[in-house]
C-alpha positions in Angstrom: -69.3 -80.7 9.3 -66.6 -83.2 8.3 -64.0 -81.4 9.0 -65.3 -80.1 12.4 -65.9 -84.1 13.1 -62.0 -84.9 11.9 -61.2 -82.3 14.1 -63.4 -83.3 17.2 -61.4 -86.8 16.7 -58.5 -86.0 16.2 -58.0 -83.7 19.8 -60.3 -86.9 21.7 -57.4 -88.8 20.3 -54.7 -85.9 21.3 -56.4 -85.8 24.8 -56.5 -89.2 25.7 -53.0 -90.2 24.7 -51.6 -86.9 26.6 -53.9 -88.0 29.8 -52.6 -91.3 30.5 -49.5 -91.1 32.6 -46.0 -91.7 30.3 -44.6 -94.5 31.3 -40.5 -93.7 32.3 -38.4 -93.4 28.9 -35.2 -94.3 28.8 -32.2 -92.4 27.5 -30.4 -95.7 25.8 -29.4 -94.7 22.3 -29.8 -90.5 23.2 -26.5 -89.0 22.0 -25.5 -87.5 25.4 -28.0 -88.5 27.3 -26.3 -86.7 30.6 -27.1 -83.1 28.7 -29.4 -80.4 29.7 -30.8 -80.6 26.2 -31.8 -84.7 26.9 -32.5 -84.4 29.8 -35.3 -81.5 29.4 -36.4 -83.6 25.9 -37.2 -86.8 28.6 -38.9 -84.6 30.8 -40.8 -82.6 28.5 -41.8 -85.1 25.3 -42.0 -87.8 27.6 -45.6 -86.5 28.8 -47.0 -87.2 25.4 -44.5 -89.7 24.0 -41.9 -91.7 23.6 -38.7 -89.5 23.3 -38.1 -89.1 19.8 -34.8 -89.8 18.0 -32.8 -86.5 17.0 -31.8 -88.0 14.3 -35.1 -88.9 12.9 -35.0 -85.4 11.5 -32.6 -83.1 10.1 -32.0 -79.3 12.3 -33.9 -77.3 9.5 -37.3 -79.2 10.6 -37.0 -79.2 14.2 -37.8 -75.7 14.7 -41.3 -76.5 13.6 -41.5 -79.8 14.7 -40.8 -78.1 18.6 -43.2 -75.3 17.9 -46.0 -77.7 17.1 -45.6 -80.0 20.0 -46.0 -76.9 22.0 -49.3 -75.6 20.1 -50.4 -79.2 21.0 -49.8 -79.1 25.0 -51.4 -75.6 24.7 -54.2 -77.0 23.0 -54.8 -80.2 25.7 -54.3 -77.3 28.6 -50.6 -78.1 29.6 -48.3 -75.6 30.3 -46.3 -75.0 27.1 -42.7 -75.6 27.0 -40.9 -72.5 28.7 -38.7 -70.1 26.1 -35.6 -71.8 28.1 -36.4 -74.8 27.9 -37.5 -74.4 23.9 -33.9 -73.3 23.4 -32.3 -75.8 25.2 -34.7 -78.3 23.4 -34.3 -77.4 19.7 -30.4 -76.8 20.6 -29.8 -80.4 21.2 -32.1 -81.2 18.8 -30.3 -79.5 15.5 -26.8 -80.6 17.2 -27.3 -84.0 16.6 -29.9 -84.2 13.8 -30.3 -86.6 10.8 -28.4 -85.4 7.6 -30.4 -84.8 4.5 
């Protein structure tokens, strides 16, 4: 039962931060903020969240870090982040990661 509960909270929690309209993000401090690869990140993570900082992880965890986000707007009924735009995503993503 408590983990059912945890669960039960923790997608009430999901839900309601992903149903309040995202406020416009801007693109200061983006490394190339002009590419197709910010530009879908600001239009895609931006329904959720702030746009996250590429460099706030290095290319090795984005991969999972993408694929997650996407089980999570799946989860809350959005429509998941097209194969294209997954690419294009984790591309600019691992370009200009962090460095271990």
């Amino acid at each position: 039962m408590g983990e059912r509960f945890l669960c039960g909270v923790l997608g009430l929690f999901l839900l309601i931060g992903c149903s309040q309209p995202a406020a416009p993000v801007a693109s200061v401090g983006l490394p190339d903020p002009e590419s197709p690869g910010a530009k879908s990140m600001k239009a895609v993570c931006s329904q959720c969240h702030g746009v996250p900082q590429p460099t706030s992880h290095i290319a090795k965890d984005w991969s999972n870090i993408v694929a997650r986000m996407n089980d999570h707007r799946v989860m809350l009924a959005m429509k998941p982040i097209s194969d294209e735009q997954r690419v294009i995503i984790l591309d600019y993503l691992q370009k200009h990661a962090g460095q271990s």
